[in-house]
N, C-alpha and C positions, 0 to 999 in steps of 0.2 A: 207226274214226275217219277223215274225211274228211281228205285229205292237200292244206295249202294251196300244196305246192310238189312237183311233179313233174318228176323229170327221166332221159329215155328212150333208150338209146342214144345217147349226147352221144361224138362224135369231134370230135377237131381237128387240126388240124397245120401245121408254119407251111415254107417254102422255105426251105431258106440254103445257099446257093451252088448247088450242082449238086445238091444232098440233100433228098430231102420226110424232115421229122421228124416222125412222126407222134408227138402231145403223148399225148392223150385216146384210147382204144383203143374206149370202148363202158360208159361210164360211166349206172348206174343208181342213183337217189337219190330217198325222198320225204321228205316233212317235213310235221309236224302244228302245228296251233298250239299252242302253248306248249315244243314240243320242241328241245331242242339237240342238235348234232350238231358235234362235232369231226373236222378228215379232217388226218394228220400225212403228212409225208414231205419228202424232202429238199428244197435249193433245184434247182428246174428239173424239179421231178417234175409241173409242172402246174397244182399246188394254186391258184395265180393265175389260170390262163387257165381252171381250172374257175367257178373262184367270179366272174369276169367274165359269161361262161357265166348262169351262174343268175342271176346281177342283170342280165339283158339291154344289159349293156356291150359284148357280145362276142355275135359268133352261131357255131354250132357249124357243123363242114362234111357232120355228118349229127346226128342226132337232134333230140328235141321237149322243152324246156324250158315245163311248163302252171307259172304262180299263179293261184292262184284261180280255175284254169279258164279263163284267156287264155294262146294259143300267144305268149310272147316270141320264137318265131324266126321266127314270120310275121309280127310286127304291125310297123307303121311305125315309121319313126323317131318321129315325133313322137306316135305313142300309147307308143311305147316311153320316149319322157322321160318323159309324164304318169305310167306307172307306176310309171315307179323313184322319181319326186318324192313320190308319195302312199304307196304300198303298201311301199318297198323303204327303208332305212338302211342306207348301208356308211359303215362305219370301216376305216381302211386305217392300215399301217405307218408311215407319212407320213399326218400329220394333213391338212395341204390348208388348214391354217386361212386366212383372207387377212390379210397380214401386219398391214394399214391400219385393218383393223375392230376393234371391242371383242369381248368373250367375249361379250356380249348381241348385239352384231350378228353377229360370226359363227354362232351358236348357232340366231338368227333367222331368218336366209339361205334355208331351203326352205319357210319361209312368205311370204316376200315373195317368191320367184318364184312361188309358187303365190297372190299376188293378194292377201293378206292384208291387211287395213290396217296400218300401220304401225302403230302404237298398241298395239294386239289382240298383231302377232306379238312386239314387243316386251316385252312385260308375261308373255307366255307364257314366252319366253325364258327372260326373269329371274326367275320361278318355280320352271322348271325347273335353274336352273345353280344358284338356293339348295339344291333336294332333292339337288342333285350333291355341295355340300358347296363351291360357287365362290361365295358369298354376297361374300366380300370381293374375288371379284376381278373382278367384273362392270364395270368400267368399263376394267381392263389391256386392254392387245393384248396377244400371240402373246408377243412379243419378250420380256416382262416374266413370264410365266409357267414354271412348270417345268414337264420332259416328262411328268410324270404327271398336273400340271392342261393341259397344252394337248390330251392325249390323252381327256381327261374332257371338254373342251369340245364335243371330235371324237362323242365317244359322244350327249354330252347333244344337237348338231346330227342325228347321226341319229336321235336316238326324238320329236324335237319334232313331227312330222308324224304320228306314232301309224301305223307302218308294220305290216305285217303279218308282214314278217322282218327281221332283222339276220343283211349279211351282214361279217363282220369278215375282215380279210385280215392275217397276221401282226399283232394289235394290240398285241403286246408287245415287237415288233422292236427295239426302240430304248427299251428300259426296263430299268431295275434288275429287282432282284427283287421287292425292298416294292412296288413301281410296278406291275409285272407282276400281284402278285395285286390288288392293290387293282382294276387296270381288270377285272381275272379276274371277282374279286368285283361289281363295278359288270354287268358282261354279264350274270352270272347273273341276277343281283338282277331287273334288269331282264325278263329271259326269264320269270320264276318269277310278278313281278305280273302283269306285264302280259299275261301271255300271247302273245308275240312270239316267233313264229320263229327260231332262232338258228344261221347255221353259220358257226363258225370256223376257218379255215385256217391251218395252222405249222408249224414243226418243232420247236416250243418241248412237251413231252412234257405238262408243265406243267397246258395246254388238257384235257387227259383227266378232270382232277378237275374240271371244271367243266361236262360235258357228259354228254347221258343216251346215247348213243351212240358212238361210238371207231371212223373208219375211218384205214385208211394208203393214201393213192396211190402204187403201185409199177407200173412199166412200164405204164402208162397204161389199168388199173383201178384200181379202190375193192374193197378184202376191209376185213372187218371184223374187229376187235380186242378 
């Protein structure tokens, strides 16, 4: 099977103070479409500045991150927004919601930067935050929801553009447990129809059951589990 995420010798390392911390030692990773992948390990093992890494948030200080056969560490900035906008979904620890907007406007948000009629992305939106199970809360803000529906918003905001992966960062960080499986459940769920790429990053062990692969980041590789 043709692998829609490729990622080759990926180093990092950041300055602090008089010290290079090297993060990322030489990390190798593919991904199929419809495949999940779990990578666990402590805080500060990484797991962040990898998964920036593969959604071209972050560029590595060596190796070659390909999707779908576009180099993310050579391409521009501004080809590099267009594909995280279209092809990529992250869900982060921190929803990101915007405090001001409804669960329909936030939800809509990457189709109206990517041009959308207003109208279209909105109707889409509201479509999709009923399959989520937010049918009654589509007109709330942020303020008025719980962390498990404003983390549902988060989720339903990344798959509205029908990306090619989701990459999730600690999405359970800030959840109970009922909470935790539900958005568990919600990831999968999502991986399994749609056939959407999925790597989730945690130290939450949790993440194991819901993924077809188990790595751990320790001293800056990926062994498997």
């Amino acid at each position: 099977m043709n692998s829609i995420l490729e990622a080759k010798g990926i180093k990092k390392g950041y300055q602090t103070g008089g010290e290079f911390l090297e993060v990322l030692k030489g990390v190798d990773l593919s991904l199929v479409r419809g495949e999940s992948v779990a990578i666990l390990g402590p805080s500060g093992a990484g797991k962040s500045t990898l998964l920036h890494i593969l959604g071209g948030l972050d560029r590595p200080d060596e190796g070659k991150v390909y999707l779908e056969g576009c180099d993310l560490t050579t391409a521009g900035d501004g080809n590099l927004a267009r594909i995280r906008n279209e092809k990529i979904g992250f869900v982060f620890q921190f929803h990101h919601l915007l405090p001001d907007f409804t669960v329909v406007e936030n939800i809509a948000l990457p189709l109206l930067i990517r041009g959308r009629p207003k109208k279209e992305a909105f109707s889409l939106a509201q479509k999709l935050a009923i399959q989520l199970g937010l049918g009654a809360r589509l007109a709330h803000k942020p303020e008025n929801l719980s962390a498990g529906e404003r983390q549902r918003v988060a989720v339903a905001r990344a798959v509205i553009t029908e990306p090619v992966i989701i990459l999730a960062d600690e999405p359970t960080g800030n959840l109970d447990y009922d909470n935790s499986i539900m958005i568990l459940e919600l990831l999968k769920k999502i991986n399994r129809q749609r056939m959407v790429g999925l790597i989730i990053v945690s130290h939450n062990p949790l993440i194991q059951e819901y993924t077809d692969r188990r790595f751990a980041l320790k001293g800056g590789y990926l062994s498997a589990l």
